[in-house]
C-alpha positions in Angstrom: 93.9 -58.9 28.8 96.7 -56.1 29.0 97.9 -56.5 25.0 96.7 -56.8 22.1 96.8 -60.3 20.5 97.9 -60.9 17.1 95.5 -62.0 14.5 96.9 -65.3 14.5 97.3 -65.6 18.7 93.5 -64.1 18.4 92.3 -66.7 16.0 93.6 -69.8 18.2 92.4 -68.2 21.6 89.1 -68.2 19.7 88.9 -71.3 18.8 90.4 -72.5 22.1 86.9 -70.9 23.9 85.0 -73.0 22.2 86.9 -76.6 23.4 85.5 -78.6 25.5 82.2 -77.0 25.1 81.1 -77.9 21.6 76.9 -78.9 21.0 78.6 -82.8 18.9 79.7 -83.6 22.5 76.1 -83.2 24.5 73.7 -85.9 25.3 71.4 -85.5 23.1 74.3 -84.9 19.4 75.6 -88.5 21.1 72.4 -90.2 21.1 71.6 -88.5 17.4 75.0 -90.0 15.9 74.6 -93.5 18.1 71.2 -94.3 16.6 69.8 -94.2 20.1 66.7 -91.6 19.3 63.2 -92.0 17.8 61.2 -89.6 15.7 59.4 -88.2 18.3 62.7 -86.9 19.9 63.6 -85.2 16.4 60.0 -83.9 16.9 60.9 -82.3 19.8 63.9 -81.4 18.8 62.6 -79.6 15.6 59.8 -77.9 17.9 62.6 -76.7 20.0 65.0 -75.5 17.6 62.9 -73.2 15.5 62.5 -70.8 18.1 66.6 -71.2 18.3 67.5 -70.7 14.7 64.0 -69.4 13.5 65.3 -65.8 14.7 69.0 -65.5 13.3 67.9 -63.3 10.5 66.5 -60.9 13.6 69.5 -61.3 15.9 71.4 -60.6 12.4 69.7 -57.4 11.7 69.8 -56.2 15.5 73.6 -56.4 14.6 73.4 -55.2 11.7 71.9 -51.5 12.9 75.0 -51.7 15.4 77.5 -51.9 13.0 79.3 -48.4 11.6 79.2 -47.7 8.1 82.8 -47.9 7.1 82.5 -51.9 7.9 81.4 -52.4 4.7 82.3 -56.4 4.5 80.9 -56.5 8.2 77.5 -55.5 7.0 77.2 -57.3 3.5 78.1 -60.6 5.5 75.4 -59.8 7.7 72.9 -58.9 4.6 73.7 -62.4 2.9 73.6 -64.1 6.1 69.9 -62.4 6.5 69.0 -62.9 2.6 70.0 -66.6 3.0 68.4 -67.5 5.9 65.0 -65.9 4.5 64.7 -65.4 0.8 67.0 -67.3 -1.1 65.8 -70.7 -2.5 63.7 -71.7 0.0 63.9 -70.0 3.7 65.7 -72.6 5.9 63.1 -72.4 8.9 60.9 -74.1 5.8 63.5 -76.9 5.7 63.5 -77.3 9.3 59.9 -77.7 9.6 59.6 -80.2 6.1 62.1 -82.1 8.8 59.9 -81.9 11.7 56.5 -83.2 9.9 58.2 -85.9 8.7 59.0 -86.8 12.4 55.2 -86.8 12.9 54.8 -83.2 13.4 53.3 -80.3 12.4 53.6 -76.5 11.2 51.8 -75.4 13.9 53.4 -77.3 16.7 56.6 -76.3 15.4 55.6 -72.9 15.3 54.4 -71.9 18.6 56.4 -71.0 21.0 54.7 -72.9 24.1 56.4 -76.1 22.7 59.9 -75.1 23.3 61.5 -75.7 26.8 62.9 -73.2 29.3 66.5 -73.4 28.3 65.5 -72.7 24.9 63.6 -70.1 25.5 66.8 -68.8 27.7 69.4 -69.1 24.4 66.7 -67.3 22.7 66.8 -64.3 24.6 70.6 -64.6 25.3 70.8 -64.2 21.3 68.4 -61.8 21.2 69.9 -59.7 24.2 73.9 -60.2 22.7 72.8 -59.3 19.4 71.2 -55.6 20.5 73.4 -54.8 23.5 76.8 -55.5 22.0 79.5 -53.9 19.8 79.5 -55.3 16.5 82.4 -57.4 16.0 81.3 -59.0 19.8 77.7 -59.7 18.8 79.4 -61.5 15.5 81.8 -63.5 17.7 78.8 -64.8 19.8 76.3 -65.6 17.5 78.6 -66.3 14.6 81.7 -67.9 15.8 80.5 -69.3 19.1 77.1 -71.2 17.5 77.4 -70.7 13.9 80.6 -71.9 13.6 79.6 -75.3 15.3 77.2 -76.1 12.7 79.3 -78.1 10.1 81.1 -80.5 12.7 77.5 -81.2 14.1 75.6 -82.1 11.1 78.4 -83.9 9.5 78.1 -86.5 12.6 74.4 -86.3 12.6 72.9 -86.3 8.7 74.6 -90.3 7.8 72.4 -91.9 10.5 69.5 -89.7 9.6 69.9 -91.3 6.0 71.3 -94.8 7.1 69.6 -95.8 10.7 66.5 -93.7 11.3 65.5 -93.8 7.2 64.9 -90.1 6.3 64.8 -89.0 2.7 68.0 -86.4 1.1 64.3 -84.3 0.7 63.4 -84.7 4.5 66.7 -83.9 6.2 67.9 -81.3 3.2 68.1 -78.7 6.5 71.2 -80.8 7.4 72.7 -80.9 4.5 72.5 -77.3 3.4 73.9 -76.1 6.3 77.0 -78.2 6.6 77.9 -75.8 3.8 76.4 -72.6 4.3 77.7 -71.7 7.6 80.7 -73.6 7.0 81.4 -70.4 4.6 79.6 -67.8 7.3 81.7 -69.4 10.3 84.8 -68.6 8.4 83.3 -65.3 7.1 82.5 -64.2 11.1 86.1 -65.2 12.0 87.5 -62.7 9.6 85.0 -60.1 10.9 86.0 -60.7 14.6 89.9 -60.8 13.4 89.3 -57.8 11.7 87.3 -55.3 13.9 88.0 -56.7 17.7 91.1 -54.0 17.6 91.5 -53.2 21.2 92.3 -56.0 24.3 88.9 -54.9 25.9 87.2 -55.7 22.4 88.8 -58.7 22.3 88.8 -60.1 25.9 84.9 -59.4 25.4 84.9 -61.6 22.2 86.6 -64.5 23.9 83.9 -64.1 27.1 81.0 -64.5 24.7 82.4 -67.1 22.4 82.7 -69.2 25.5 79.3 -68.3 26.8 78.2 -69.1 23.7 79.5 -72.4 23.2 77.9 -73.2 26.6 74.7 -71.9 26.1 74.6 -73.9 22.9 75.8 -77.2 24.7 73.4 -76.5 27.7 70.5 -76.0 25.4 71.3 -79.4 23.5 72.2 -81.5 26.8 68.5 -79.8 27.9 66.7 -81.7 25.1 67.9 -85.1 26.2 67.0 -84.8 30.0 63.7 -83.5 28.5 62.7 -85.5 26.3 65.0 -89.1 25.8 65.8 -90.0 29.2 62.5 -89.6 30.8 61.8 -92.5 28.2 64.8 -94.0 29.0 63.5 -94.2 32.8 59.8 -95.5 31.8 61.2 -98.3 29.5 63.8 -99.2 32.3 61.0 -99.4 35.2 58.6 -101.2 32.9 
């Protein structure tokens, strides 16, 4: 990138990296929003997607040293983002697992980290690596924009047939529901961050890179669960 884009220009090209790469669109988000999956697979999904989300308050604070002192609204989004996701009401990886016991398992399952797959276990360390490694307003574009920002357009298509076809309590799938709004507001927030702070082409260029990394690491990861987990049942009812 030779120039720097305008905040609007900037804005669009973001949200152009993520097309055609967005989590609704995998395998497994289909299946979710056609009724196709059993509890077991939100099992596994749950299992797998602690170790995901479990961390964001760590990637958060990784980015959090990173970022300069005179980005004052940089690093109070980052502190609300952290006090959110681990000491407001109730800490949303308690959610998440309240979700995945009612699928028929448990704390422990959920918990250790032998039960999540290999391309989890790769966004992990992606997040972890982006979020130590990288300026700032980069990190916040990854993590933030690319995967946080998904969140709202996920859930929205996924928490009705939680409710209407698989027969979860508003108590048992509160996870969903909460963050349709919560990182509806730190999606936005992370935009105006990246907007913000990404003040060179380089900075920029790099944002747009990650963003779109991002939104395939986060579609990889979800397309991962279904050839895990659904259509090896798929196969077994099919040959049976």
């Amino acid at each position: 990138m030779s120039a720097l884009l305008s905040k609007d220009d900037f804005r669009l090209a973001l949200e152009d990296a993520i097309k055609g790469r967005e989590a609704k669109n995998a395998s497994f988000s289909l299946a979710w929003a056609n009724g196709e999956l059993q509890r077991h697979h939100f099992a596994r999904w749950a299992e797998n997607h602690y170790h995901y989300v479990g961390p964001f308050a760590d990637y958060l604070g990784y980015i959090y040293a990173n970022t300069p002192d005179h980005a004052t609204d940089a690093k109070d989004f980052l502190l609300q983002n952290m006090y959110e996701e681990e000491l407001s009401d109730i800490r949303h990886t308690d959610l998440l697992i309240r979700f995945a016991e009612a699928c028929g398992t448990t704390r422990e399952r959920v918990v250790d980290p032998r039960n999540m797959n290999a391309v989890t276990r790769g966004l992990q360390g992606w997040c972890y690596a982006v979020a130590m490694r990288e300026h700032f307003a980069v990190a916040t574009a990854a993590l933030v924009v690319g995967l946080e920002s998904q969140v709202p357009t996920i859930y929205r298509k996924q928490l009705p047939p939680l409710l209407d076809t698989y027969g979860f309590t508003e108590e048992e799938a509160e996870f969903f529901d909460l963050h349709i709004t919560s990182d509806e507001v730190h999606g936005e927030r992370g935009y105006q961050i990246v907007l913000d702070y990404a003040d060179t082409p380089e900075l920029q260029e790099r944002c747009l890179d990650l963003v779109r990394a991002g939104a395939e690491m986060r579609f990889s990861y979800t397309k991962a669960l279904y050839d895990t987990y659904v259509a090896p049942d798929l196969e077994a009812a099919a040959a049976s």
